[in-house]
C-alpha positions in Angstrom: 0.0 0.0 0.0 3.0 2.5 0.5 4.4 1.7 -2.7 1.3 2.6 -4.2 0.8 5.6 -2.7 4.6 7.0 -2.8 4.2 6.2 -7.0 1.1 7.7 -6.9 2.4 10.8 -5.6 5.6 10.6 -7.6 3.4 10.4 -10.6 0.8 13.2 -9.5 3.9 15.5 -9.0 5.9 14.6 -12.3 2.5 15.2 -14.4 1.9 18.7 -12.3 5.3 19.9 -12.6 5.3 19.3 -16.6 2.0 20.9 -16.7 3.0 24.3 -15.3 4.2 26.4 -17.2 7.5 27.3 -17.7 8.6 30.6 -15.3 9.5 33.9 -16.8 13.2 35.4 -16.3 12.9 37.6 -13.4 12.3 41.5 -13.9 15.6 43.6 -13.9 15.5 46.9 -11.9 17.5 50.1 -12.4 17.5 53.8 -10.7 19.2 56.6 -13.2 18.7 60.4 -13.3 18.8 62.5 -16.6 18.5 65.9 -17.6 17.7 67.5 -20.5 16.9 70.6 -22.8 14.7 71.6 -25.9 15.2 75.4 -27.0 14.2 77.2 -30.3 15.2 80.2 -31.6 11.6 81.6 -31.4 9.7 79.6 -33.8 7.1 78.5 -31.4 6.1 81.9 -29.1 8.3 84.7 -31.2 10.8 84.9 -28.1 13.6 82.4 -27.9 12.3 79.4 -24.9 14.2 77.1 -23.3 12.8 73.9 -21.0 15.3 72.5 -19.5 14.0 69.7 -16.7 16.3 67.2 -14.4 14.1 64.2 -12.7 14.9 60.3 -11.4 13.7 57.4 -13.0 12.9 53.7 -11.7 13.2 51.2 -15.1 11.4 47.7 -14.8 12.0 45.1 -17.5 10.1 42.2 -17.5 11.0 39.4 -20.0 8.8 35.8 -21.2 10.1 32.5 -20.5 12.9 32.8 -23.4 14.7 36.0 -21.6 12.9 38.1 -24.8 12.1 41.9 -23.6 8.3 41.6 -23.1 7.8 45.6 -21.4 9.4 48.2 -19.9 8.2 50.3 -16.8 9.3 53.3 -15.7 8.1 55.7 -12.9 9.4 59.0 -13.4 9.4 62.1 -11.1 10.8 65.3 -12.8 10.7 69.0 -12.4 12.0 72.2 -14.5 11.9 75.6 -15.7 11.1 77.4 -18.9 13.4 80.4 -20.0 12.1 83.4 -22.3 16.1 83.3 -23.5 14.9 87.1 -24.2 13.2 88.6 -21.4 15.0 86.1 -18.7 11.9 85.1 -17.2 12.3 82.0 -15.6 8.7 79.7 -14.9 9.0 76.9 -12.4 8.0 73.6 -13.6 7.1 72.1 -10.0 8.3 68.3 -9.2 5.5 65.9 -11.1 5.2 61.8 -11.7 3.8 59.5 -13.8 4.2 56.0 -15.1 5.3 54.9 -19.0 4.7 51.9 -20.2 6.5 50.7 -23.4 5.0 47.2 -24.3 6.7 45.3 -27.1 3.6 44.0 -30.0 4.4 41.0 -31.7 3.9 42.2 -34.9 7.3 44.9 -34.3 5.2 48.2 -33.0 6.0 49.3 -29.7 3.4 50.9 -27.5 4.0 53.8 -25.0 1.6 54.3 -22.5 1.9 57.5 -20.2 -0.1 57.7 -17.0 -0.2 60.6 -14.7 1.1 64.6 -14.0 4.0 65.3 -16.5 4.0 69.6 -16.4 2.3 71.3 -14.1 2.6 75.2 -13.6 -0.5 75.9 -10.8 0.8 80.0 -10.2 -1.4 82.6 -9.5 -1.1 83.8 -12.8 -0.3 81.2 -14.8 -1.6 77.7 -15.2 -0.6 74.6 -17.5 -1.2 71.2 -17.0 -0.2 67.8 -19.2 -1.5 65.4 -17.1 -4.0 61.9 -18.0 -3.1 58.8 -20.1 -1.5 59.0 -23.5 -1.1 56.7 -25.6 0.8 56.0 -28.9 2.0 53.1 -31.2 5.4 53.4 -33.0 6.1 51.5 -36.3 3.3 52.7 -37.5 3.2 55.9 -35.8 -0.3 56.6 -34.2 -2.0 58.0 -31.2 -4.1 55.9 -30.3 -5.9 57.8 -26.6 -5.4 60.9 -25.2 -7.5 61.1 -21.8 -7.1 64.1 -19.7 -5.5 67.8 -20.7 -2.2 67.0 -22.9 -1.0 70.4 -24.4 2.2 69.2 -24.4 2.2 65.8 -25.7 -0.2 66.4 -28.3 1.8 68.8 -30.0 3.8 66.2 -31.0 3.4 62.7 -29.6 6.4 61.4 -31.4 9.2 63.1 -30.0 10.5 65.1 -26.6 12.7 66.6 -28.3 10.7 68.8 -31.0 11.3 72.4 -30.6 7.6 72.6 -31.5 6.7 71.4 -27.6 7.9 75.0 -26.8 4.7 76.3 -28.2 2.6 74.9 -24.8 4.2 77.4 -22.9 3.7 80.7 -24.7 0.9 81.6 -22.6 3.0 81.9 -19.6 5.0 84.5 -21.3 2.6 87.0 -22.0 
C-alpha cells in the first residue's frame, strides 16, 4: 500500500510539474537620473524658450520565458523651468510623476503608454497642466488615446525633443 501511494504521488507531482508552465526570467531593476533641454530660436512663441528639466527614474524590465524583452516600466518624477532666453523670465515647472509603459507588440510596434502629471505650472497667474493617459504606437506611428488635458504631448506625440513642444508654454509669457 506504500508503494502505491509514494508512485502515486511521484506520478501526481511529475504530471503537475510538466503541466505548469514554464517561469518567466525575473524582472531587472535600475534607478538613473537625466537631464535635458529643448530650446528654439523663437519659432514656437516669437521669443527664444528654453525647457530645460532634471528628474529620477525607476526602469522595470520584464522578460517571457525565453529571456525576450516583453515591457518596460518606468516611474518618473521630474521637475523644470522654462526660460524666455529674451526677457530672462524664468517659470518653475514644480516636481511631477507619472508612469510609462512601453509594451513590445508582436507584430514589431512598440506601445508607449503615459499615466499621470507630467508639467504642471499651478501659479497665481499662470496655469498649464499635461497630465492623463497618453497613448501611442510606434512603427506605424499613431496615437491611439489621449484622456485628460495633454498640451504638451499632443503637440507632438512622437518626440521630446521637437522644438515645436515650446509652443505649450507661450501663454505663460505673455
Amino acid at each position: 500500500m506504500r508503494g502505491w501511494l509514494r508512485l502515486t504521488l511521484t506520478t501526481g507531482v511529475l504530471i503537475l510539474g510538466t503541466a505548469l508552465p514554464a517561469r518567466a526570467v525575473p524582472p531587472t531593476f535600475q534607478n538613473l537620473t537625466f537631464s535635458g533641454a529643448v530650446t528654439d530660436q523663437g519659432q514656437a512663441c516669437g521669443d527664444p524658450l528654453s525647457w530645460e528639466f532634471t528628474g529620477d527614474a525607476r526602469i522595470t524590465r520584464f522578460f517571457d520565458s525565453d529571456g525576450a524583452l516583453t515591457r518596460i516600466q518606468v516611474q518618473v518624477r521630474e521637475s523644470g523651468t522654462v526660460t524666455n532666453l529674451t526677457t530672462g523670465e524664468v517659470v518653475d515647472l514644480p516636481r511631477t510623476a507619472f508612469i510609462e509603459r512601453v509594451l513590445f507588440v508582436e507584430d514589431g510596434s512598440i506601445i508607449i503608454e503615459d499615466n499621470g502629471l507630467s508639467v504642471r505650472v499651478t501659479g497665481p497667474e499662470d496655469f498649464l497642466l499635461d497630465v492623463g493617459r497618453f497613448v501611442v504606437r510606434l512603427n506605424p506611428n499613431e496615437l491611439l488615446q489621449s484622456s485628460g488635458q495633454h498640451p504638451i504631448r499632443e503637440i507632438n506625440p512622437f518626440s521630446v525633443s521637437d522644438p515645436a513642444l515650446l509652443g505649450a508654454f507661450c501663454d505663460l509669457f505673455d
